[in-house]
C-alpha positions as CSV (number, residue, x, y, z in Angstrom):
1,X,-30.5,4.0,23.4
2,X,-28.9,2.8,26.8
3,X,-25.8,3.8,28.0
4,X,-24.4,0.5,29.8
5,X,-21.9,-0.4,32.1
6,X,-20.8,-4.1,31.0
7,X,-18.8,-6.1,33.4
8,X,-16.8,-9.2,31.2
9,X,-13.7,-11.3,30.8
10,X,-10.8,-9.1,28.8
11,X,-10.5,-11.5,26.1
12,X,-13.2,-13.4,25.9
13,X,-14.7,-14.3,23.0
14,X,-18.4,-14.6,24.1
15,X,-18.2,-10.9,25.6
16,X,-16.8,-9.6,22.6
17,X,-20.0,-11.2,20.2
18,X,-22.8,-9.5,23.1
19,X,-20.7,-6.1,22.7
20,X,-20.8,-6.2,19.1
21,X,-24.3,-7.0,19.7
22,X,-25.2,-4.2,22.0
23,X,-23.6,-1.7,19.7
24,X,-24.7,-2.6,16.8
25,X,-28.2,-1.5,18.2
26,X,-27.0,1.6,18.9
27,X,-26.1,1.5,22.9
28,X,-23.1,2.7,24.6
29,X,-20.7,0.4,26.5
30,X,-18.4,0.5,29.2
31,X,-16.4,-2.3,29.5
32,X,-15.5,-3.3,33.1
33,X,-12.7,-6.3,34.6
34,X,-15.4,-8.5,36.2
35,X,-12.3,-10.6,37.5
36,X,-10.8,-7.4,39.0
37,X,-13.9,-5.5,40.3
38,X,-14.0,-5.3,44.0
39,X,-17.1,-7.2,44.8
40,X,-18.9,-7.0,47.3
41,X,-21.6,-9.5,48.5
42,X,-24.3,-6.1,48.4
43,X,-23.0,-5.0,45.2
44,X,-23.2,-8.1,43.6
45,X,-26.9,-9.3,44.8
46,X,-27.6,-6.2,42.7
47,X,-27.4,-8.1,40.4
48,X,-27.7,-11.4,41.2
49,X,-31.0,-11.4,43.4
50,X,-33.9,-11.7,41.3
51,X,-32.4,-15.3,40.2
52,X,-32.2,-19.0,41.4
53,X,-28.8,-19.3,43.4
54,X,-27.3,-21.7,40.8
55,X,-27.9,-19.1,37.8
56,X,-25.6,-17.2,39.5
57,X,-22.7,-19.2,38.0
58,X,-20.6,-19.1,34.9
59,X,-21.2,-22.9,34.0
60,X,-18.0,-22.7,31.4
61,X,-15.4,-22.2,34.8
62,X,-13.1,-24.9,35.0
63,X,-14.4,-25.3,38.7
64,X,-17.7,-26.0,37.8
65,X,-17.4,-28.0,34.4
66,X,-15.0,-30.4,36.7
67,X,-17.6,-30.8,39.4
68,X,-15.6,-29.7,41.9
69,X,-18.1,-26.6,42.4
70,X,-21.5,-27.3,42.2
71,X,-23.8,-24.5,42.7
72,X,-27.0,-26.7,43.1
73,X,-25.8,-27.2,46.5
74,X,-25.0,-24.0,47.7
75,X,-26.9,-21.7,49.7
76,X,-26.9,-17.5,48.6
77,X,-24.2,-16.7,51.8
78,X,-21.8,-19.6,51.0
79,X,-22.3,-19.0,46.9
80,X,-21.6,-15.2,47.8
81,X,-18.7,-16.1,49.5
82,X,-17.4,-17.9,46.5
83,X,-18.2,-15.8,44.1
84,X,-16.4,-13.4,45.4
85,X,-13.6,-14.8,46.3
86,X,-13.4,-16.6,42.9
87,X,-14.7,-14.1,41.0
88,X,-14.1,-16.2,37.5
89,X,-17.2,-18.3,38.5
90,X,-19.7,-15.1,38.3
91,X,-22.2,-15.7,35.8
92,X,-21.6,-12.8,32.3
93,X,-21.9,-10.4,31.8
94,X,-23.1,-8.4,34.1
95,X,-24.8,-5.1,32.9
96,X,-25.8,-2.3,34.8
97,X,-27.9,0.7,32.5
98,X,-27.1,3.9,33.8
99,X,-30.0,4.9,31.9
100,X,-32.9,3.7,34.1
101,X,-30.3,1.7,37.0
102,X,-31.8,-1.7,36.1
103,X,-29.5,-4.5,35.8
104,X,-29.3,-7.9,34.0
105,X,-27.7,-11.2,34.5
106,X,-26.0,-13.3,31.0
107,X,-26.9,-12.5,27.7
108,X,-29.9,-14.3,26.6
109,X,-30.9,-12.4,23.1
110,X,-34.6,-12.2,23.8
111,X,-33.9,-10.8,27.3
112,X,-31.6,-8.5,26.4
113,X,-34.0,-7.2,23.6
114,X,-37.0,-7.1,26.2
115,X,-34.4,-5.5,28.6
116,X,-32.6,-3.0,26.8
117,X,-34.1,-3.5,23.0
118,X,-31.6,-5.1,20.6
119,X,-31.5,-4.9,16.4
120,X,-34.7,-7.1,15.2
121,X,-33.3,-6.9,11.8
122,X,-29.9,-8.7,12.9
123,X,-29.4,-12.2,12.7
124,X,-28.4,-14.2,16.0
125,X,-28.6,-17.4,18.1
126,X,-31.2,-17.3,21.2
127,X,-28.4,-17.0,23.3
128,X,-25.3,-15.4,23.0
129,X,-24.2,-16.6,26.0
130,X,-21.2,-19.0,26.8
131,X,-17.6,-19.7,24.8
132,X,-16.8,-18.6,21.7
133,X,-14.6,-21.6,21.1
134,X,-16.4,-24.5,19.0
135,X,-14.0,-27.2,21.0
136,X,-15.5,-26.2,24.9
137,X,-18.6,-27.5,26.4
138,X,-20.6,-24.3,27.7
139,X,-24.3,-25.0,28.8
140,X,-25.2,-21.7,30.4
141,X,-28.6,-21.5,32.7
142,X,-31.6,-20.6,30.9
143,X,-32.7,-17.1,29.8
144,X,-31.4,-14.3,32.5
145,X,-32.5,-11.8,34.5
146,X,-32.6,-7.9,35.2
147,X,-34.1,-5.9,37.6
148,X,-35.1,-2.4,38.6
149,X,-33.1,-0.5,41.4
């Protein structure tokens, strides 16, 4: 099993179902502030490279549901900017394996499982990403992403 470096919200309700998730097929976690991380724009393309600028985004952030951000619009220097300075809008979680140094974007469960391997005996949605709360509107981008460093 993967040892994995899991950047979420404290508290939120989504990262607390892909942890339980992860663990539950036997990988080690440690849980880093992605809100108090100090980004920067290499460290985060890390992660954030291999996909479509606007998959970048956490589509549940106030900013974004409002339509005051829209990330369709942005180029990768002014959504880097952004997402660092805002750091609420990144995408979750990030996950870094210190196993093998390969890195994924959201939680997608198939992706996860073809990434890292999850429990095919467990019972879950197809995605695990977005809100836990039934009353919020989360539509996160499709599948997600990880690549080799």
């Amino acid at each position: 099993m993967s040892h994995i470096i899991f950047f979420e919200k404290p508290g939120c309700g989504g990262n607390a179902r892909q942890r339980a998730t992860l663990q539950a097929a036997g990988h080690t976690l440690e849980r880093r502030n992605l809100l108090t991380a100090h980004w920067t724009p290499e460290a985060l393309l890390e992660f954030l490279a291999p996909l479509p600028v606007p998959e970048w985004f956490n589509r549940a952030a106030p900013r974004i549901k409002s339509g005051e951000v829209l990330p369709e619009v942005l180029d990768a220097e002014a959504a880097l900017a952004l997402l660092i300075a805002e750091p609420l809008l990144i995408r979750r979680p990030l996950m870094l394996n210190t196993t093998d140094g390969s890195r994924h974007v959201g939680f997608d469960t198939a992706a996860v499982t073809a990434w890292v391997g999850l429990d095919p005996s467990a019972q879950r949605p197809t995605s695990l990403e977005g809100c836990a709360s039934p009353t919020e509107s989360c539509h996160p981008p499709t599948g997600g992403q990880h690549a080799h460093v």
